[in-house]
C-alpha positions in Angstrom: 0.0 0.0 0.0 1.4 3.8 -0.9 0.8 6.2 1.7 0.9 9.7 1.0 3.5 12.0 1.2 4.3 13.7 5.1 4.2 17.4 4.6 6.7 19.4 6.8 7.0 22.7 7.4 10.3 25.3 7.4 11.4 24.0 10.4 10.9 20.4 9.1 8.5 19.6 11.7 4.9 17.9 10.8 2.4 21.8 10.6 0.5 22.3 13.5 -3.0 20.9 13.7 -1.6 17.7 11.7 -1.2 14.1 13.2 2.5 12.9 13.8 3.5 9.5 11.2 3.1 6.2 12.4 4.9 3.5 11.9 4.2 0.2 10.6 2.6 -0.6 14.0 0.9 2.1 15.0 3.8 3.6 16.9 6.8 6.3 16.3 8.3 6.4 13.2 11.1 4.2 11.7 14.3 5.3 11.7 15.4 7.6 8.1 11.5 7.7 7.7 9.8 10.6 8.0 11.0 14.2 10.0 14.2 12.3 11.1 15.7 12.4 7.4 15.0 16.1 6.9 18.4 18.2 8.4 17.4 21.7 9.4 18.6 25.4 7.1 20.8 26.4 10.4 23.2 23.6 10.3 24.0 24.4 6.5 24.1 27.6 7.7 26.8 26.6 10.6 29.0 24.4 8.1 29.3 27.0 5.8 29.8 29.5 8.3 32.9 27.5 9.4 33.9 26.0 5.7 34.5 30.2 5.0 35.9 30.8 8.0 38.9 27.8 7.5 39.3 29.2 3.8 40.1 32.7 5.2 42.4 31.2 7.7 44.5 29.4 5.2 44.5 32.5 2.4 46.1 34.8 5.5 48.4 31.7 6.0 49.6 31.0 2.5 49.9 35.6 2.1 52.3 35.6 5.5 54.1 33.1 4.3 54.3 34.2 0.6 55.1 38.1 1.8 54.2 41.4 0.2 54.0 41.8 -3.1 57.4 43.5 -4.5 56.1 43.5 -8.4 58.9 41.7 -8.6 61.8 44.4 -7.7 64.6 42.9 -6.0 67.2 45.0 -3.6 70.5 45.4 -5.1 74.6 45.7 -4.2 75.8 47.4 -7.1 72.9 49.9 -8.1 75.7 52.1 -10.8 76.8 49.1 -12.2 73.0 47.9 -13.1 72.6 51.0 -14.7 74.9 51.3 -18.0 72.8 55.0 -18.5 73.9 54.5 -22.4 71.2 57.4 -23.3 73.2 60.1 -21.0 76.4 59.0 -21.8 75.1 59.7 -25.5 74.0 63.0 -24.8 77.0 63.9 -22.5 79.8 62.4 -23.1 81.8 59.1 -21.8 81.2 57.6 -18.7 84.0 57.9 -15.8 84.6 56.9 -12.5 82.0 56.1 -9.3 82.3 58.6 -7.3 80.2 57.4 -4.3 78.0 54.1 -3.8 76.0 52.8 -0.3 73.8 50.4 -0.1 71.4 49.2 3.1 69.4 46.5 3.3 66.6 45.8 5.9 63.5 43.3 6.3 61.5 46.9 5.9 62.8 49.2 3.5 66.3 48.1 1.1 68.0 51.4 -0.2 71.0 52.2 -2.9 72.5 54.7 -3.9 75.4 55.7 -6.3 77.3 58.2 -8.0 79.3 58.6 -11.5 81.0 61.1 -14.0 79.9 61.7 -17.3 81.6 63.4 -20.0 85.3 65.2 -20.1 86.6 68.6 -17.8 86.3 71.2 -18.8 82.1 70.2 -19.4 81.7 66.7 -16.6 79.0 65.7 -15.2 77.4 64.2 -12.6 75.1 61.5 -12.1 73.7 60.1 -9.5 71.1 57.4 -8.8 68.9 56.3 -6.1 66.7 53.2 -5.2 64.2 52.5 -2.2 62.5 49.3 -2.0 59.5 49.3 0.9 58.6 46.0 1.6 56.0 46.6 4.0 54.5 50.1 3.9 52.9 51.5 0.4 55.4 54.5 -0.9 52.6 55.7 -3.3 50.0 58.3 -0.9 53.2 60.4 -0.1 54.6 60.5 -3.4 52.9 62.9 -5.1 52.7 65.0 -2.1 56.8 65.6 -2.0 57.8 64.7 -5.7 55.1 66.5 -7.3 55.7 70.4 -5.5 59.2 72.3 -6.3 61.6 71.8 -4.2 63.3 75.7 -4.2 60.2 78.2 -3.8 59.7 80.4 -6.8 60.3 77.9 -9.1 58.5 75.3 -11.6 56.4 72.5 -10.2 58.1 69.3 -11.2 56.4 68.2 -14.7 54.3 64.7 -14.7 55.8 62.2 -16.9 52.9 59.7 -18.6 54.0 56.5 -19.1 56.6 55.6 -17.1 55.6 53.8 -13.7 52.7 54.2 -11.2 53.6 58.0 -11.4 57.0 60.0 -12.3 57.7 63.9 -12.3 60.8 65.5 -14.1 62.3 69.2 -13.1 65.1 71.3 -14.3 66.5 73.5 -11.7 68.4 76.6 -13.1 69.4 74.9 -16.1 72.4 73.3 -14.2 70.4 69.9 -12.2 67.5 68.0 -13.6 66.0 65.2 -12.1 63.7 62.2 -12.4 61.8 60.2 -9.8 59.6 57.7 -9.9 57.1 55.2 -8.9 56.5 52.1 -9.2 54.6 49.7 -7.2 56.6 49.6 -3.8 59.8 51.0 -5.7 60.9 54.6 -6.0 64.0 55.4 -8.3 65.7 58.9 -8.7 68.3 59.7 -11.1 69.7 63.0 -11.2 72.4 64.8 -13.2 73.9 68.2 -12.5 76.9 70.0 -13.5 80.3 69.1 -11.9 80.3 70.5 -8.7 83.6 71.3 -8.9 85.1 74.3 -10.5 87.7 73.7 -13.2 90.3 76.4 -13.3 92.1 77.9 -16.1 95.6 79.1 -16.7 95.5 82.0 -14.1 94.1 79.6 -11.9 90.7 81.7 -11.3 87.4 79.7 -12.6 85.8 80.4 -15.9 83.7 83.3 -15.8 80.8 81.9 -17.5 79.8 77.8 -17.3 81.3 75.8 -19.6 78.1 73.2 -19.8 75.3 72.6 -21.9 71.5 73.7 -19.9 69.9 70.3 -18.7 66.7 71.3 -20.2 66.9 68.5 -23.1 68.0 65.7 -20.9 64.5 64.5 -20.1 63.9 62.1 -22.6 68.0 60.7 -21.9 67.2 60.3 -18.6 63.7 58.4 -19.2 65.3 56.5 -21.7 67.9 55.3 -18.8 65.6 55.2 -16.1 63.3 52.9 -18.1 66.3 50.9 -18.3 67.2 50.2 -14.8 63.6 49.3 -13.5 63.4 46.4 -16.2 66.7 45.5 -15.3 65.9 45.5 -11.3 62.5 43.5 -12.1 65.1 40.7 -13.7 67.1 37.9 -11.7 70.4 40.1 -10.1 73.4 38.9 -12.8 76.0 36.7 -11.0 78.9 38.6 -12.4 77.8 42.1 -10.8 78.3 41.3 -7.2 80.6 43.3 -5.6 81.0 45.5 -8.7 80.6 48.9 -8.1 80.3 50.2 -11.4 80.8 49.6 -15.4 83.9 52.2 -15.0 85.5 53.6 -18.2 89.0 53.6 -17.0 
């Protein structure tokens, strides 16, 4: 004989007013028959409750194990000698000696810095380069905020330069230092180029009366070129042969 089927309410409980199933005999019903079968909405909403709960667990596991995201940058020994700056020493002249390098590395912030000559006395150069890596703190809300505002009161804001990382901003100073900085994830590299800071003399021994060098006003696009340069090659595996090398001299 078919009997027909129990209704159940939400709570999976026979609705009020109804009689409760029987069993074969008359008395409660048989086990997996009847209300006993049906699980109640709460419990799926318990398991998956927990089931997210566990997934979130292991996600914050697997990211503190894993670390911050570095866009791949990597810190670096020999900053100068990573960066050949073939477009400046094109528009300058040859490249000469290091005149300065430090580097510090720490599980917070890695930082390089570095210092060369470019072209021949009586019209050298300098350039010099620098390189923070945070590793735990975002760069980018204060960026703007220093690197985009002239540095010397009276003059120029620094230009924006599309294109080139997260957010970069060239400036010319008195035709005599230019620099470029820029953004890029949780890296910020500077390059800078001024004339030599030290006064060549002539035959009387008394400086030139006038300066000898070219205005920096046309450097930008040498100094994007080079810059460009450096944060592909500081996104790439660090080249065995450059530990310990301070710099690609000429001489």
């Amino acid at each position: 004989m078919i009997s027909e089927p129990e209704l159940l309410d939400d709570e999976g409980d026979p609705p009020r007013g109804a009689a409760p199933a029987r069993g074969p005999e008359g008395g409660a019903p048989a086990p997996g028959r009847g209300g006993a079968r049906y699980r109640r909405p709460w419990l799926w909403a318990l398991g998956g409750a927990l089931g997210a709960s566990a997934l979130w667990a292991a996600g914050l596991t697997a990211y503190q194990t894993r670390g911050p995201d570095l866009g791949g940058y990597r810190a670096t020994e020999a900053l100068c000698a990573e960066a050949p700056l073939s477009a400046l020493v094109t528009a300058l002249g040859e490249r000469g000696a290091t005149t300065g390098a430090d580097t510090y590395e720490h599980p917070v912030l890695d930082r390089a810095y570095c210092s060369v000559q470019l072209g021949e006395p009586p019209t050298g150069y300098d350039a010099s380069l620098r390189y923070q890596l945070h590793k735990e703190s975002d760069p980018g809300p204060e960026f703007g905020a220093v690197q985009g505002r002239a540095a010397v009161p009276g003059e120029p804001a620094p230009e924006p330069v599309p294109g080139l990382g997260d957010e970069a901003y060239f400036s010319v100073s008195g035709g005599t230092y230019a620099e470029l900085v820029v953004l890029d994830g949780p890296a910020v590299i500077g390059l800078s180029v001024s004339t030599a800071l030290h006064e060549y003399l002539d035959d009387t021994g008394d400086p030139p009366a006038e300066s000898t060098h070219a205005p920096l006003d046309g450097v930008k696009e040498f100094m994007v070129e080079d810059v460009r340069a450096l944060m592909e090659r500081l996104r790439s595996p660090a080249p065995s042969d450059l530990a310990g090398t301070p710099s690609p001299d000429a001489g």
